[in-house]
Each structure stands twice: as structure tokens, then as C-alpha cells.
C-alpha positions in Angstrom: -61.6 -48.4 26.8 -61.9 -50.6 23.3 -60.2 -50.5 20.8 -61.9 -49.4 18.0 -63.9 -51.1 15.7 -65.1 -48.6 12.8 -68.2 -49.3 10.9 -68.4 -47.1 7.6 -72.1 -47.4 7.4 -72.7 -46.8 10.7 -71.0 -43.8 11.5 -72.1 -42.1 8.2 -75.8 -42.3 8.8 -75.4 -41.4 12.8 -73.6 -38.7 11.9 -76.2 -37.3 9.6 -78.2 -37.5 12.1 -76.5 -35.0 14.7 -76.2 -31.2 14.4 -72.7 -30.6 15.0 -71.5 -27.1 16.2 -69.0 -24.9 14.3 -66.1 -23.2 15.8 -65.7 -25.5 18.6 -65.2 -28.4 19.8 -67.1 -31.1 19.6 -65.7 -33.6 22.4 -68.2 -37.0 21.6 -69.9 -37.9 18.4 -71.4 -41.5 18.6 -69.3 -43.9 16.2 -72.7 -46.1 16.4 -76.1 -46.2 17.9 -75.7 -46.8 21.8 -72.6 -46.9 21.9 -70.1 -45.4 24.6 -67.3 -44.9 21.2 -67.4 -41.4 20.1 -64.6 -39.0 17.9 -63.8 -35.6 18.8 -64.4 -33.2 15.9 -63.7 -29.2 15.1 -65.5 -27.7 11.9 -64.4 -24.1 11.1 -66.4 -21.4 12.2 -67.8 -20.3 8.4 -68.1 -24.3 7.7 -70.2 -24.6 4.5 -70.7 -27.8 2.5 -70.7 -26.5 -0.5 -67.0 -25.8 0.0 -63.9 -28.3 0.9 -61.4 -27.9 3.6 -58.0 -29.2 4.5 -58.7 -32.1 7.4 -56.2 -33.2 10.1 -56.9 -37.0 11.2 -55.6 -37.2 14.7 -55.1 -40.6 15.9 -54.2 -40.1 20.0 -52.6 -43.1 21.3 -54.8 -43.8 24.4 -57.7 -42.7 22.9 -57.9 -38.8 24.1 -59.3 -37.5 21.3 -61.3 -34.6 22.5 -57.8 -33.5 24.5 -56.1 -33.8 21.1 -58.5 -31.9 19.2 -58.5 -28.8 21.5 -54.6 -28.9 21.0 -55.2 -28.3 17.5 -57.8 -26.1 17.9 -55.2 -22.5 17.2 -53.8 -24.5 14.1 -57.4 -24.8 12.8 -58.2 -21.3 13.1 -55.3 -19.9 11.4 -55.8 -22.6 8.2 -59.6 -22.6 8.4 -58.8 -26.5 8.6 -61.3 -29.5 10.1 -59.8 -31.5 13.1 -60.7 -35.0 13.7 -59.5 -37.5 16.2 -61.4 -41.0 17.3 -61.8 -41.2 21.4 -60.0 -44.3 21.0 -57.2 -46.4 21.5 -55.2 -47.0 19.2 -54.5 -50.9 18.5 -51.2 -52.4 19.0 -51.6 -54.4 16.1 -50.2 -52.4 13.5 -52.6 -54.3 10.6 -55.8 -53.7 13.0 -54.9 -50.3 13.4 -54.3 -49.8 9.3 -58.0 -51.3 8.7 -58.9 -49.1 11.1 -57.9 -45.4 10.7 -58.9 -46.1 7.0 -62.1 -46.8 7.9 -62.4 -44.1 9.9 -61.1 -41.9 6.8 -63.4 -43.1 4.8 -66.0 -42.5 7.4 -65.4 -38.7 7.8 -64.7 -38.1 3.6 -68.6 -39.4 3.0 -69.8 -37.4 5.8 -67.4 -34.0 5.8 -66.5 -31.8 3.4 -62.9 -33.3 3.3 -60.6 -31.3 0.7 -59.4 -34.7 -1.0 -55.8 -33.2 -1.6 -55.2 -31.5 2.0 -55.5 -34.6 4.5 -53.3 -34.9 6.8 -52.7 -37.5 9.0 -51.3 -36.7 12.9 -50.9 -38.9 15.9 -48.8 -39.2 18.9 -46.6 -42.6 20.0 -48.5 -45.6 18.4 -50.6 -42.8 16.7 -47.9 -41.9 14.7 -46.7 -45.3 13.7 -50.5 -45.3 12.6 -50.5 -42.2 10.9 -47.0 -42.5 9.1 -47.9 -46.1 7.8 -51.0 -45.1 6.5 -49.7 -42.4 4.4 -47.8 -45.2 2.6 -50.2 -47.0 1.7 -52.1 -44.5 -0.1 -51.7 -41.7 -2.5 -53.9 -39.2 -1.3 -52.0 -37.8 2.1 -51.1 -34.4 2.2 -48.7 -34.6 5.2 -48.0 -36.2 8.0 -47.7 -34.4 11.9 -45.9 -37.3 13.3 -45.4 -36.8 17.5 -42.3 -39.0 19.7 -42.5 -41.8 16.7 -42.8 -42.3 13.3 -42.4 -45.3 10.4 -41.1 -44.5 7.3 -40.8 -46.4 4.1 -37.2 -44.9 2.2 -38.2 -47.5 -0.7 -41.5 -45.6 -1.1 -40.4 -42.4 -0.3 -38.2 -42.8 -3.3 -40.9 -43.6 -5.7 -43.0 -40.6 -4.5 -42.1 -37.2 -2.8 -45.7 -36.2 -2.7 -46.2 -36.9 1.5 -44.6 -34.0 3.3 -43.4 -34.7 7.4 -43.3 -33.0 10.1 -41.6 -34.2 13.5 -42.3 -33.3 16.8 -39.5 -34.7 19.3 -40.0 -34.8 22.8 -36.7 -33.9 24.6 -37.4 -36.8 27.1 -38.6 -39.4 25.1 -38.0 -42.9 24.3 -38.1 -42.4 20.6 -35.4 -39.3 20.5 -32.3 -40.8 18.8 -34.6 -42.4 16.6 -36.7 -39.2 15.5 -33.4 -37.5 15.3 -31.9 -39.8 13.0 -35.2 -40.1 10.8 -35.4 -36.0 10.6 -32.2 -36.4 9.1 -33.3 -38.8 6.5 -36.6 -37.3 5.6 -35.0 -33.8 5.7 -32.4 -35.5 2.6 -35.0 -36.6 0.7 -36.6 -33.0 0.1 -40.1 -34.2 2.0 -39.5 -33.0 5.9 -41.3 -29.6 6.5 -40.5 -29.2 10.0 -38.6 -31.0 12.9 -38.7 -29.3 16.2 -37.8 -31.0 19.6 -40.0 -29.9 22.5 -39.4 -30.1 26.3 -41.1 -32.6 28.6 -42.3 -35.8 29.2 -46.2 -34.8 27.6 -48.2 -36.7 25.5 -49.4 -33.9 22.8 -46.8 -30.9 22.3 -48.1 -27.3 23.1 -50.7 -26.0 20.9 -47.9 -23.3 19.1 -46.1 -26.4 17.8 -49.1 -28.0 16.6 -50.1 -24.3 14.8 -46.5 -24.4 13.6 -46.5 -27.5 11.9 -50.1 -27.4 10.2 -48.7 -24.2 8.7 -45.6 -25.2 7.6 -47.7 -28.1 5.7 -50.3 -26.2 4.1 -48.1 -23.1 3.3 -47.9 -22.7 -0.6 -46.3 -20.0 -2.6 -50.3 -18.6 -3.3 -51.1 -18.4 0.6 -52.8 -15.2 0.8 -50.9 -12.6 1.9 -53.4 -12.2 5.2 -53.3 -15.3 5.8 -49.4 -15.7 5.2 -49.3 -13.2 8.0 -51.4 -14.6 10.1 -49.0 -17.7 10.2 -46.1 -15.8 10.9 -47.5 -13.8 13.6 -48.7 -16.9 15.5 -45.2 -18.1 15.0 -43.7 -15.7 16.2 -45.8 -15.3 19.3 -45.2 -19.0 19.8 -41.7 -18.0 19.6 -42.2 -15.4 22.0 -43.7 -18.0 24.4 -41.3 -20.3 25.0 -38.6 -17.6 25.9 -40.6 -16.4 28.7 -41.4 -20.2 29.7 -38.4 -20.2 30.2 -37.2 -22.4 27.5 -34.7 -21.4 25.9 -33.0 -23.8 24.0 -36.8 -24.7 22.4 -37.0 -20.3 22.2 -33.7 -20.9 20.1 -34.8 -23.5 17.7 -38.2 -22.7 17.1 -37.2 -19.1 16.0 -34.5 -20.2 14.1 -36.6 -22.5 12.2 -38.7 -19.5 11.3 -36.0 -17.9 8.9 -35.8 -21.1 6.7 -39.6 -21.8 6.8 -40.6 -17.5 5.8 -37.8 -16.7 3.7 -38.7 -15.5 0.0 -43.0 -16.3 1.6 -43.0 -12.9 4.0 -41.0 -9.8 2.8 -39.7 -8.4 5.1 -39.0 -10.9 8.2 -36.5 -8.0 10.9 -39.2 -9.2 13.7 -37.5 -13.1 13.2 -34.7 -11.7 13.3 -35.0 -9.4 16.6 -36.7 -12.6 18.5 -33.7 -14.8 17.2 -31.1 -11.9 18.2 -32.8 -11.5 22.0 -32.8 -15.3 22.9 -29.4 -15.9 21.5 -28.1 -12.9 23.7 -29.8 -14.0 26.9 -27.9 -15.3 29.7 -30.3 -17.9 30.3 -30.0 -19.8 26.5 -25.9 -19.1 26.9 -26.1 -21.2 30.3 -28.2 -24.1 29.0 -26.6 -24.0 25.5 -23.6 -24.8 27.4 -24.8 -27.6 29.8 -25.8 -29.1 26.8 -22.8 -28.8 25.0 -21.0 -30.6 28.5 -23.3 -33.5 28.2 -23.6 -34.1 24.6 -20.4 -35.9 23.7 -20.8 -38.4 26.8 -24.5 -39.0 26.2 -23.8 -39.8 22.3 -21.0 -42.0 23.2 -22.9 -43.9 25.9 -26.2 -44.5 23.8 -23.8 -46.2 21.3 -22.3 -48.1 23.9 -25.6 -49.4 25.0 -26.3 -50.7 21.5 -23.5 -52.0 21.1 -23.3 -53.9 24.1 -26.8 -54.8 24.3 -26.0 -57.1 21.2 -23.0 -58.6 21.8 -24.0 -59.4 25.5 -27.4 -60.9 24.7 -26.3 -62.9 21.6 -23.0 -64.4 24.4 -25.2 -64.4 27.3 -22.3 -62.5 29.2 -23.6 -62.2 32.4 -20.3 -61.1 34.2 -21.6 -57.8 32.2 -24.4 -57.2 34.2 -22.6 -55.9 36.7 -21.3 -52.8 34.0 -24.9 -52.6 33.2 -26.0 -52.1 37.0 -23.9 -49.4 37.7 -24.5 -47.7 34.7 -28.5 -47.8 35.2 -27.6 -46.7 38.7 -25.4 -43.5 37.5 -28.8 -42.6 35.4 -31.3 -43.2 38.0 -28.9 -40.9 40.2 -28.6 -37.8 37.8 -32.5 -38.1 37.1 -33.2 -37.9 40.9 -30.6 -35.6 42.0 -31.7 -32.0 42.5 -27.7 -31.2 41.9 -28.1 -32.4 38.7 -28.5 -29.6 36.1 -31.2 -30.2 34.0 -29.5 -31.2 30.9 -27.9 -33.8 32.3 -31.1 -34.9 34.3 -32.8 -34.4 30.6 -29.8 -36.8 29.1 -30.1 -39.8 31.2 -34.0 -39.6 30.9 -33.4 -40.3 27.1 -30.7 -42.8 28.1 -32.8 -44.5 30.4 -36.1 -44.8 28.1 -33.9 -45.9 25.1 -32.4 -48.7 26.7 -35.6 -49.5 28.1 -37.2 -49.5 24.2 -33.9 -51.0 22.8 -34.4 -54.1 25.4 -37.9 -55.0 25.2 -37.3 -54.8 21.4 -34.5 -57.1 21.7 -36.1 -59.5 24.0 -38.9 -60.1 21.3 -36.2 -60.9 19.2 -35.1 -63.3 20.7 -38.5 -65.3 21.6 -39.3 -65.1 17.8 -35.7 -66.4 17.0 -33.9 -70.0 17.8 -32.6 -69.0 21.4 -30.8 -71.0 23.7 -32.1 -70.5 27.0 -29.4 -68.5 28.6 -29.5 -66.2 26.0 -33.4 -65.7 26.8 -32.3 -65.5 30.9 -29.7 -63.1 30.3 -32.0 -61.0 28.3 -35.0 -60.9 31.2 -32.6 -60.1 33.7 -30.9 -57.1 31.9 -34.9 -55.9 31.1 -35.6 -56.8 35.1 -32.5 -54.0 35.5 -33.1 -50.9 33.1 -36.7 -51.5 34.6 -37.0 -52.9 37.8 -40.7 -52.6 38.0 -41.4 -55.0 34.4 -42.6 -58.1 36.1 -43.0 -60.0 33.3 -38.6 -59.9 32.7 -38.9 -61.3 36.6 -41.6 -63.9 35.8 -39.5 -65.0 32.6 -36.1 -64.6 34.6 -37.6 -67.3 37.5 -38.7 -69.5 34.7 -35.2 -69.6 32.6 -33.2 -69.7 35.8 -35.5 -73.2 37.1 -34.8 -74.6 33.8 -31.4 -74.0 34.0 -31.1 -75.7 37.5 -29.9 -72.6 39.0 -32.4 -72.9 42.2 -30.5 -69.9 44.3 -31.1 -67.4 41.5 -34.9 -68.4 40.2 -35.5 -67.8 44.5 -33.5 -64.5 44.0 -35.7 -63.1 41.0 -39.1 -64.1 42.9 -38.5 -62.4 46.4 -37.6 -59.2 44.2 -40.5 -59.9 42.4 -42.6 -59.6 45.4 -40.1 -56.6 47.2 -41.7 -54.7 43.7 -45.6 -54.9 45.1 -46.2 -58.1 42.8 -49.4 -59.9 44.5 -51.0 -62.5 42.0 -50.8 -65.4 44.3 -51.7 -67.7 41.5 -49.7 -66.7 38.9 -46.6 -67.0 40.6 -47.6 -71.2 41.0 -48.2 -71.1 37.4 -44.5 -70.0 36.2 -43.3 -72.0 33.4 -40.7 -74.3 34.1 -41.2 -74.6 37.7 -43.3 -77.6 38.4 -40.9 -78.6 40.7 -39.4 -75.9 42.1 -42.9 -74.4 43.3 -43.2 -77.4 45.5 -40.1 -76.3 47.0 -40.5 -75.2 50.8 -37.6 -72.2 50.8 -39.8 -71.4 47.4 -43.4 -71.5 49.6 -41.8 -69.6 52.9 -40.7 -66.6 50.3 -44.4 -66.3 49.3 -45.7 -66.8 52.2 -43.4 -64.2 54.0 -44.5 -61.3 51.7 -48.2 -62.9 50.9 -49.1 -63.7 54.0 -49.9 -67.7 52.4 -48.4 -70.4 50.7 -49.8 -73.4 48.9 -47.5 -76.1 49.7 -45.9 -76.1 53.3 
């Protein structure tokens, strides 16, 4: 799929051209003439041009924007709000993605009718990098519905409070110290409307959180009191939902977070209080509370080790510490595969795992944009080779520094485990920087050979 290219122009006049239905999804409106890009849109049912409407800009990572929009489809019921969300990628390019999603703003304002003071912006991974940056850079975001990610400016959020947040934290994903820490933050400054943490790996949180944090954005002191109800009803049902998912600990939050975000809004507020009271009582939330409770402590402490250590060992190149950092990436792997393993702890050393992960590959680019001596750059590709043994690119890079070091045994080390991984780009491993000599090598050629079935030299 490409990443997009908006053209203003374009995608006003096609879309003039289409009938789009109300009160439901739209899955693929052309961005151009003949062309394969398209954006997923919702209009309310009563849509009428002659009035405005509050406007969420979804921006889903890999492009699912039709998937994205039908998860917000409950949230634009209950606000009577417009949903859009391009069916494409979003760049990794942080610049190219800016020029981008304004285009594609732009875009929808001149053909929609875009309530000018209600846009929010939404998006999931590098969607919400995308979505958070842009509402910087402008003064005429509402809020932001920012999912497993997030940038924020505290220099600008200083100058202006006007940009509300909302965080939705996946409970297993790479970005949870980070979102927690940033919650924090936002929530000091006065401009952080929600923060819930969801379970599971997905990409897009249930539709109830999406409802949730729509309303939490849009709610005012003159809601209507029908629709003021209307939001707390679906919250509570949401509420409601999660307990008999099984989820307690969510059940827990989400209601909780319910007494803050209704109190002085909805008079009279017992029904909170009796969802609140039944998951706290249940045996179920006790036993999980607990398991978390066990794990919490350790998991803190060794997420600070890792950052520590991560430092200190790249920056000394201390490879006798690789060993410390084997075993510990062997402890997580086990308590993520183990069915003994209670599922806060399996839940802990999945966040563990995927930070370390994150925290490396950031620290690796570090390094290659820094002046690094080459067994700093080494060291770093084999610790990324051991929180993930299946990046072939820290293998590639660890053959290369280990040739230029001289170290013959190790650079023949990193390329049969290369290969033991599934690696098969015959070429590309006689390409390897640094190895002009070594690839001539005949212990070299028999390695390849053995798992390639060929070998260019001997």
C-alpha cells in the first residue's frame, strides 16, 4: 500500500462528485480519479450542510481506515459527530506525514461540513505521533484521541491550554511507560481528559473506549441534558462490558474514571457508584489486583535497570554484560510462554520485552548518527540481535562490525545464526559491509552453503 500523497484539489472536486451515504460507513472514497487511494468516512444520520459538526480525523497507522472508522462508529452516534480516516499508511517520515494529514484536513473542511472549533485529531502508533504533532502546529484542534503513542510539546503546551488529550494505553504495548509517564504530565497541566489503559496486544481499543473518549472531549457544562445522559449510559454499559469480559482490572478503572469525568455534569450518579462497588467486591478483580500488586515493584525496578544499563553498557561497549542481558531476555521470554505464568506477570514481561526492544533500536540510531567507535556500534547490534532474535539487520550489522574488528570466529557466529533464523537473500549476505575479505573465506562459503544449499566462492 502507498503512502499517501494528498492532492487538495483533487480530492475536493472527486468528492463532489460522489453521493455519500449517511449513517454508515462509507469504507472507499477515491482520493483521485483512478486511483486505488481511498478514505473511510461516517456522516451522521440527520447530516445537513447547512449545519456544522464536530469531526474526528483518524489517521490508522497501516492504513485501515475503514476498520478504524467502524470503531468509532458508537462514539459518532452518541455526539452526532463526522468520522474520517485515510485508507493509508501513514509515513514514517514525520515531516511527510505533517504535509500530509494537513492536506488531507484541508481536504475534508472544503468539502464537509467541518465544525471549525470541534476537530479532533485520533490515530493509533505512528498515527498518533501524527495526530499529536499536528495539533501543535496549529490552533484550531479541539482534542487529541491519541492510541499506544503520543508527542507532546510541554513548551507549547505552556503557551496554550486550548488542545485537550486523551490516552488510550495498551496494557501490552511498547509505548506503556512512556504513555504512563506522559498522562502524568498532560494530566498536571490541566489539558488531559481521559487516560485509560486497555488490555491486549490490538491495534484500535474497543469501540466503548473510543465512545468514552469522544465524550469526555466534547462534554461541556451546556451538553443537553438527553444527550448528557446518553453519554453516561453508554459509559456505563461500557463499564458493564468489560466486567463480564472478564476484565476486571480495566472494569475497575474505566468505572472509576466515570466519577471524576460525571460529577457536578449528571445529578444523581448511585448507578456509578453500584458498578464501581460490584467490581471492587468481586473475587475476580481482588485476585488480579493482587497479581498485579506482586509484580509491580519488580517490573518497575527492572524497566529502570534496563535503561540504565542500556546506557552505560553501549556507551563502554561492555560485552562481559551480555551475558546479564541474555538471561534476563531469557526469564521474559519464559514468563510470556509459560502457561504457569499468571497473567500479570505474562502481561509484565510483554511490556518489558517491547520496551527494551523500542529502547534499543532507538539507541542504536543514536549511535549511527553520533561519532561511534566501532565496538560501541558491535556491542549495540548484538544486544538488538538478543532482545530480538529475529531483527536481521542487528545480525547483518553485527557480522559487519565483528569483520572490521578482526574478530573472524564471532562475524562466522552472527551469520550461521543469521541463517538458523530463516534468513535466505543469498546475495545480500556477499554484499555485507566490511567483509570483502572475509566473504572469500571458505569456513565463511561452507556456512552458506550448508543452510543455502550454494556458495559463491569454494
Amino acid at each position: 500500500m502507498r503512502y499517501f500523497i494528498l492532492f487538495l484539489f483533487s480530492i475536493t472536486t472527486l468528492c463532489a462528485q460522489q453521493s455519500i451515504s449517511q449513517g454508515v460507513v462509507v469504507p472507499a472514497v477515491q482520493l483521485v480519479p483512478g486511483s486505488d487511494d481511498s478514505f473511510a468516512i461516517y456522516l451522521p444520520r440527520d447530516y445537513d450542510e447547512s449545519k456544522t459538526y464536530s469531526t474526528v480525523f483518524m489517521f490508522e497507522e497501516s492504513g485501515k481506515g475503514a476498520v478504524a472508522v467502524q470503531h468509532f462508529t458508537i462514539a459518532a452516534e452518541l455526539t452526532g459527530s463526522i468520522i474520517v480516516a485515510p485508507n493509508l499508511v501513514v509515513s514514517d517520515t514525520l515531516n511527510v506525514g505533517l504535509r500530509q494529514s494537513a492536506a488531507f484536513i484541508n481536504a475534508i473542511y472544503e468539502r464537509f461540513s467541518v465544525d471549525k472549533t470541534r476537530m479532533i485529531l485520533a490515530g493509533n502508533g505512528r498515527g498518533a505521533l501524527l495526530a499529536s504533532s499536528s495539533a501543535h502546529l496549529t490552533g484550531d484542534i479541539w482534542g487529541v484521541i491519541a492510541m499506544d503513542d503520543a508527542y507532546v510539546d510541554l513548551s507549547l503546551l505552556n503557551a496554550s491550554k486550548k488542545t485537550k488529550f486523551v490516552i488510550l494505553n495498551s496494557d501490552e504495548g511498547s509505548n506503556y511507560y512512556k504513555l504512563n509517564t506522559l498522562g502524568a504530565l498532560l494530566k498536571g497541566k490541566g489539558v488531559l481528559e481521559g487516560f485509560h489503559i486497555y488490555e491486549g496486544p490490538e491495534e484500535l481499543p474497543q469501540s466503548g473506549y473510543l465512545a468514552s473518549a469522544l465524550t469526555s472531549l466534547l462534554l461541556q457544562p451546556n451538553t443537553p441534558p438527553e444527550q448528557l445522559q446518553a453519554y453516561y449510559e453508554s459509559d456505563l454499559a461500557f463499564g458493564d462490558l468489560l466486567y463480564k469480559q472478564r476484565k476486571p482490572l480495566a472494569a475497575h478503572s474505566f468505572a472509576n474514571s466515570l466519577k471524576s469525568k460525571y460529577k457536578g455534569q449528571v445529578k444523581d450518579i448511585s448507578l456509578q457508584k453500584d458498578l464501581f462497588k460490584k467490581i471492587r467486591s468481586s473475587k475476580s478483580y481482588k485476585v488480579q489486583r493482587n497479581q498485579r500488586s506482586a509484580v509491580r515493584e519488580s517490573e518497575i525496578l527492572l524497566a529502570e535497570d534496563f535503561s540504565y544499563y542500556l546506557d552505560e553498557d553501549v556507551n563502554n561497549a561492555y560485552f562481559d554484560n551480555l551475558g546479564w542481558w541474555n538471561y534476563q531476555m531469557g526469564e521474559l521470554d519464559a514468563k510470556i510462554d509459560s502457561t504457569a505464568s499468571h497473567d500479570q506477570e505474562r502481561k509484565a514481561a510483554i511490556r518489558l520485552k517491547k520496551y527494551i526492544r523500542g529502547a534499543t533500536e532507538a539507541k542504536y540510531r543514536e549511535m549511527n548518527m553520533a561519532s561511534t567507535k566501532i565496538a560501541q556500534l558491535l556491542f549495540v547490534n548484538v544486544l538488538r540481535s538478543l532482545v530480538n532474535p529475529k531483527n536481521s539487520d542487528a545480525f547483518i550489522q553485527a557480522i559487519s562490525y565483528s569483520a572490521l574488528e578482526g574478530d573472524t570466529n564471532a562475524a562466522l557466529f552472527y551469520l550461521e545464526e543469521l541463517l538458523k533464523m530463516g534468513f535466505t537473500d543469498y546475495d545480500a549476505l556477499y554484499e555485507i559491509e566490511g567483509t570483502t575479505a572475509l566473504r572469500i573465506d571458505e569456513e565463511y562459503n561452507a556456512i552458506i552453503k550448508a543452510y543455502l544449499g550454494d556458495s559463491k566462492f569454494h
